[in-house]
C-alpha positions as CSV (number, residue, x, y, z in Angstrom):
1,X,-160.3,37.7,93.1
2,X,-160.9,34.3,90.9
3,X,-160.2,31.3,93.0
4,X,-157.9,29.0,91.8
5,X,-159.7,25.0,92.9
6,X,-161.3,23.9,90.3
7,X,-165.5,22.7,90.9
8,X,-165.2,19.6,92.3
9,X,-168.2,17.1,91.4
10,X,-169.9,19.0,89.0
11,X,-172.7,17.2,88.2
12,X,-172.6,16.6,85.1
13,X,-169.1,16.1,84.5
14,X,-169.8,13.0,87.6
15,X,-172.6,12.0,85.8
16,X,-170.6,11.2,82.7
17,X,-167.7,9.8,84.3
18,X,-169.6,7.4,86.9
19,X,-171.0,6.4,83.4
20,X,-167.8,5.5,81.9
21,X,-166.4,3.7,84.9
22,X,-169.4,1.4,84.4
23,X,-169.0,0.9,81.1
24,X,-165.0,0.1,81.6
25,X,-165.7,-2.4,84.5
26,X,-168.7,-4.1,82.6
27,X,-166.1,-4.5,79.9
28,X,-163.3,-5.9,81.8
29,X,-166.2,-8.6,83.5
30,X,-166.8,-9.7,79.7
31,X,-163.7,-9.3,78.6
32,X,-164.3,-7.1,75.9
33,X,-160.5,-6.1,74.1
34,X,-162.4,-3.1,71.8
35,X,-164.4,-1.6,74.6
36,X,-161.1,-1.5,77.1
37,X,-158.8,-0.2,74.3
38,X,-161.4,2.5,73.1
39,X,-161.4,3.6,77.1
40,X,-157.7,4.4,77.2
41,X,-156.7,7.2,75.6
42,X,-154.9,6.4,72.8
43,X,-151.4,8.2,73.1
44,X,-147.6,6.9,73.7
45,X,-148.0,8.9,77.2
46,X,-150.8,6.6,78.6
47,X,-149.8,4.0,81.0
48,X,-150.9,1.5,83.0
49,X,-149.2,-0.4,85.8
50,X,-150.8,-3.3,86.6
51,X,-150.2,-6.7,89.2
52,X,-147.5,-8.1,87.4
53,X,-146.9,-5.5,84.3
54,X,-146.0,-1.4,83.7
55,X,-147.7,-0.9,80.0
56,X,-146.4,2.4,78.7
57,X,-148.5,3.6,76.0
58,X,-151.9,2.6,74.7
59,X,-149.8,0.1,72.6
60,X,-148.8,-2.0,75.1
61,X,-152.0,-1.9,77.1
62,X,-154.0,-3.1,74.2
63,X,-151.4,-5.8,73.6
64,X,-151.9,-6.9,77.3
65,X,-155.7,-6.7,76.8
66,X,-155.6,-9.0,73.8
67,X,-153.3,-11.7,75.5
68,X,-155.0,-11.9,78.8
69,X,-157.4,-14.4,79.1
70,X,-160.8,-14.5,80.0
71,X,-160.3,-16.7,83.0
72,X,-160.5,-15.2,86.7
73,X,-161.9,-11.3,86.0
74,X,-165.1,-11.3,88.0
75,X,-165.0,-9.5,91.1
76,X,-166.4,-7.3,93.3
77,X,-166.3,-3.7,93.8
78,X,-166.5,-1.8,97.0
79,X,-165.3,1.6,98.4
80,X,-165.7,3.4,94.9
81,X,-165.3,6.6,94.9
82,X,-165.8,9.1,91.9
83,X,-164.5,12.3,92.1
84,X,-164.7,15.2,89.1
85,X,-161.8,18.5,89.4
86,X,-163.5,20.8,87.1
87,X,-164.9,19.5,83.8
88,X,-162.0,18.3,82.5
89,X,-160.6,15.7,85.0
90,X,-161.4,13.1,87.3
91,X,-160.1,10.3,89.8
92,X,-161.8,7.5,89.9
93,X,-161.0,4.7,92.8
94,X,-162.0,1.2,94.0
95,X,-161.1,-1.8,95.7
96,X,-161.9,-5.2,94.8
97,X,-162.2,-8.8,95.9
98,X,-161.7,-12.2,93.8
99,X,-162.9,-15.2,94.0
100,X,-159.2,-16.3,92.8
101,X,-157.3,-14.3,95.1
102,X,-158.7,-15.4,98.3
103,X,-157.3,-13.4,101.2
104,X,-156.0,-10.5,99.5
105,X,-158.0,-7.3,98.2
106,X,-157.4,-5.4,95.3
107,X,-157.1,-1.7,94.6
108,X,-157.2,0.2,91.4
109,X,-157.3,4.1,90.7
110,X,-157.7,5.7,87.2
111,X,-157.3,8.7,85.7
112,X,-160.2,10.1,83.0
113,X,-159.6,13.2,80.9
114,X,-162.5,14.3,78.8
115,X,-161.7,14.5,75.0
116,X,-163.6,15.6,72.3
117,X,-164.4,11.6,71.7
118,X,-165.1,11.8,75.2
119,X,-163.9,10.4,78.4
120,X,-160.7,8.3,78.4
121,X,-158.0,6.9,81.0
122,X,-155.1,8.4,80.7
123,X,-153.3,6.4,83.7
124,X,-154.1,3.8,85.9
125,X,-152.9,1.9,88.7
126,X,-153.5,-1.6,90.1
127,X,-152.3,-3.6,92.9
128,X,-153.4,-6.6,95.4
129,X,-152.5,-6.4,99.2
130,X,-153.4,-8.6,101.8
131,X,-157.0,-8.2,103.6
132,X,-157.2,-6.6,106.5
C-alpha cells in the first residue's frame, strides 16, 4: 500500500527553495521591483496580504512593489524555517525585527510552487505584533 504524505525535505527540492528565499529577501533589502515581481508567480490567483494591504493578483503586488519606497526594509531574520512537501511545494517562514518598528516583531510566511521557470510564491502573508 502507497502512502499518501508526501517526502518532506527532500534535499534537493530544500536546496532550491532555501536558495530562492535568499534570493527574495536579498531583493527586498535592495529593493529590487524586477527581482520581487519575477519571484511571485505571475497569475490573477496570487496574493499577498501584507501590514497595511491585501494585493490580489501578481498585478497588484507588482504595483505595490513599484510604489513602495526604499526607505525602512532592512531587517533581521530569525526563526526561519524552510520546509519542502514533496518536490512540488514548500512553506517557507520567518520572523523579523526593524530598526523602524521598535518593539514589535514581524512575521511572514510564503508559499513556493516549483514551475517550469522555477520556484515562485504563490501566497504570502505578513504581519507585525508586539515583542514578547
Amino acid at each position: 500500500m502507497a502512502s499518501d504524505t508526501p517526502e518532506i525535505d527532500n534535499p534537493e527540492a530544500l536546496a532550491e527553495v532555501t536558495e530562492a528565499f535568499a534570493r527574495y529577501e536579498a531583493a527586498l533589502m535592495a529593493n529590487d521591483v524586477a527581482a520581487l515581481t519575477a519571484l511571485f508567480h505571475d497569475d490573477p490567483r496570487t496574493l499577498r496580504y501584507g501590514i497595511a494591504e491585501n494585493l490580489y493578483g501578481s498585478a497588484e503586488i507588482a504595483g505595490f512593489r513599484q510604489a513602495r519606497g526604499p526607505a525602512g526594509l532592512a531587517r533581521s531574520l530569525s526563526r526561519t524555517l524552510i520546509t519542502t512537501y514533496g518536490r512540488e511545494f514548500a512553506v517557507a517562514s520567518t520572523l523579523f525585527t526593524r530598526d523602524t518598528l521598535p518593539g514589535k516583531i514581524g512575521r511572514q510566511m510564503q508559499s513556493w510552487v516549483r514551475f517550469p521557470s522555477g520556484w515562485r510564491i504563490v501566497a504570502a502573508h505578513v504581519s507585525v505584533i508586539d515583542a514578547p
